[in-house]
N, C-alpha and C positions, 0 to 999 in steps of 0.2 A: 540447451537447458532441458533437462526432463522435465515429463509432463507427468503429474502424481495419475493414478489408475484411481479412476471413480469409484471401482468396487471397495478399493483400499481404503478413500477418504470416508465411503459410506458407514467403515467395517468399525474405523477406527471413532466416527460421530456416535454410532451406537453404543462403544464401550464408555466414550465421553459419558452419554447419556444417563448410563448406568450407574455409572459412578457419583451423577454429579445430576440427581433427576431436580433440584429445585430450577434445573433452567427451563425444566419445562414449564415450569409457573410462571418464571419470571419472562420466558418469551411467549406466553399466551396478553400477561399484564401489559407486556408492552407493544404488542399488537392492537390493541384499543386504544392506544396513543398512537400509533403509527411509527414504532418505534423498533426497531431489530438491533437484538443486543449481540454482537458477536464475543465469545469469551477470547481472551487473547491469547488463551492457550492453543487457540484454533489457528491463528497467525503462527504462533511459537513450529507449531507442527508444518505449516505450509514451507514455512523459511525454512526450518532442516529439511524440506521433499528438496525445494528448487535452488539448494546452495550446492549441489553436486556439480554444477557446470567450470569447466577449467576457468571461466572470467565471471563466476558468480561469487557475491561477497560471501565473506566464510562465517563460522563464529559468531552468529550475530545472537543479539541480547534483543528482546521485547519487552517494556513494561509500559504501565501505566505511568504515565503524569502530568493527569488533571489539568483543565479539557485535553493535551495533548498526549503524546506519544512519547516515550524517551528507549533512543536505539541505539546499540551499539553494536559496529562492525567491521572487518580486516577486511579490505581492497587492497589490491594494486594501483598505482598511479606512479607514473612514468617505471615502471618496472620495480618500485618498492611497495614493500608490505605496508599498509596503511594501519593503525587500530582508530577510527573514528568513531565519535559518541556524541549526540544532540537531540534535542527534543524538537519535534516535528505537529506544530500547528495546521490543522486545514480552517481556512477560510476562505478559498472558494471553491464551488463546487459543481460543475456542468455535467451534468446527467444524461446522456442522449443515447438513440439507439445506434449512432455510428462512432462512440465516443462514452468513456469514463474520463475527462479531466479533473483534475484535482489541484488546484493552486497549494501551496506550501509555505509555510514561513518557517526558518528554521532558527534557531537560537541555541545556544550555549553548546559551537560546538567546539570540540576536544579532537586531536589530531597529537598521535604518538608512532616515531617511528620505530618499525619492528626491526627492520634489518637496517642493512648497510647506514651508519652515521656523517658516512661521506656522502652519500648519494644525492642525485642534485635534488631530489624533493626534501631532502633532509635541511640540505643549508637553506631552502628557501622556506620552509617553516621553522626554522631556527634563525633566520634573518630579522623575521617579521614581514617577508616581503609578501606573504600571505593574508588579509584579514581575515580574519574569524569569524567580525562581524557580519562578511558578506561570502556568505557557505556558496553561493550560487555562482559565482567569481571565479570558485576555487574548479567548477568544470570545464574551468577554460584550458585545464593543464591534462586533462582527461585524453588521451591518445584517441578513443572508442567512446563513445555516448551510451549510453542505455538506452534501449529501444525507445522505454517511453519517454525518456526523456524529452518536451518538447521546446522548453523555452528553464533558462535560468538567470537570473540575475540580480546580483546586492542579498537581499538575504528569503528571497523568494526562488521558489522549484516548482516549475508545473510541470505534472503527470499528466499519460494520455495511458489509462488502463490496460488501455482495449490493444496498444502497441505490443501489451507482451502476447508471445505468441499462444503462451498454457493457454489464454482469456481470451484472446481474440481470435484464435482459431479453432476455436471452440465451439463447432455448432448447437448446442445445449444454450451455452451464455447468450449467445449470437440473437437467438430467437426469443429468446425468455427478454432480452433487452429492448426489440421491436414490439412485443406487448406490453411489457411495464412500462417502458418510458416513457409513452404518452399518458397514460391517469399515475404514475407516480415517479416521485422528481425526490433529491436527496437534498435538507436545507442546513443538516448540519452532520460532523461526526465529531464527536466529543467521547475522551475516557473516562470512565466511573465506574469502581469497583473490580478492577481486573478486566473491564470489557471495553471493549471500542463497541459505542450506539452510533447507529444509523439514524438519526431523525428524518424523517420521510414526510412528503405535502403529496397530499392528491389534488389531481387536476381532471376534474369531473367530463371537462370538455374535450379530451383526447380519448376517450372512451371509443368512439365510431372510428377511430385509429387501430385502436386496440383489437379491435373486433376484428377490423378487416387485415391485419398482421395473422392470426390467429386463424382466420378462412386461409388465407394466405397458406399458412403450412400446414394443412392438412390435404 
């Protein structure tokens, strides 16, 4: 999977910026809440950097839909082309410095096959032998797991961020996560207005953490 080049991502935040300077209001306003707003066009842009890879999903869609996510995208599974579409709830969420998890619920998802109408994932979502209801079921037929994938089942998906390699081999992320994660902790991410927010809690008491992270790499 390529990894986006930071000068590129920086090049292209600034023209964001340009274009579209009330986020600089609206992420200063939400900084005295504790709140970081990510616009999801910033998402839109990441998925077309890391969908270049031969086993990366294609085509994918990003929107908003209130608190969650609504995504649609082309896999493979068992060597057919996938079109999947569903909207993706976080409720829960573990923040650490050796660890981004993300619990999942997912609902309303949609599964169309592209190709072959013979092929054996075809009869088995045309059987019904597939629920719908439980998305998380449906990675049991997955040949290869996704890195982060760490646990799935019935209609929940936990994430482990830090598994993909752009994120976790990242010394930048790596170290920025050793000092935030002990005075700030993520309590919720919710969509509103084209953005995915971060709500964030500080933890006053991991501060002599922080610190010594921080002496630590220097």
């Amino acid at each position: 999977m390529p990894k986006p080049d930071p000068k590129v991502l920086l090049r292209h935040a600034g023209g964001y910026l340009k274009a579209h300077p009330e986020e600089i209001t609206r992420a200063l306003r939400g900084a005295l809440r504790l709140r970081l707003g990510v616009p999801i066009d910033a998402l839109r842009y990441l998925a077309r950097e890391l969908s270049g890879g031969k086993r990366a999903p294609k085509d994918i869609v990003i929107e908003a839909a209130p608190p969650g996510l609504r995504l649609a995208l082309t896999v493979k599974i068992m060597g057919a082309p996938i079109r999947a579409s569903f909207t993706a709830f976080a409720e829960e969420l573990d923040v650490r410095a050796d660890a981004i998890q993300v619990g999942l619920r997912i609902a309303d998802l949609k599964l169309q096959v592209m190709g072959d109408e013979a092929s054996p994932i075809a009869g088995l979502i045309g059987s019904g032998a597939i629920d719908l209801n439980k998305p998380g079921d449906l990675v049991s037929f997955m040949p290869k797991r996704p890195a982060a994938l760490i646990d799935a089942k019935g209609d929940r998906i936990t994430l482990d961020l830090l598994k993909i390699p752009a994120l976790g081999g990242n010394p930048t992320v790596v170290r920025a996560l050793r000092i935030c994660a002990p005075v700030l902790g993520v309590r919720a991410l919710k969509t509103k207005d084209d953005h995915l927010d971060v709500h964030l809690k500080a933890t006053p008491s991991g501060v002599a953490a922080a610190i010594a992270a921080v002496r630590a790499g220097l």
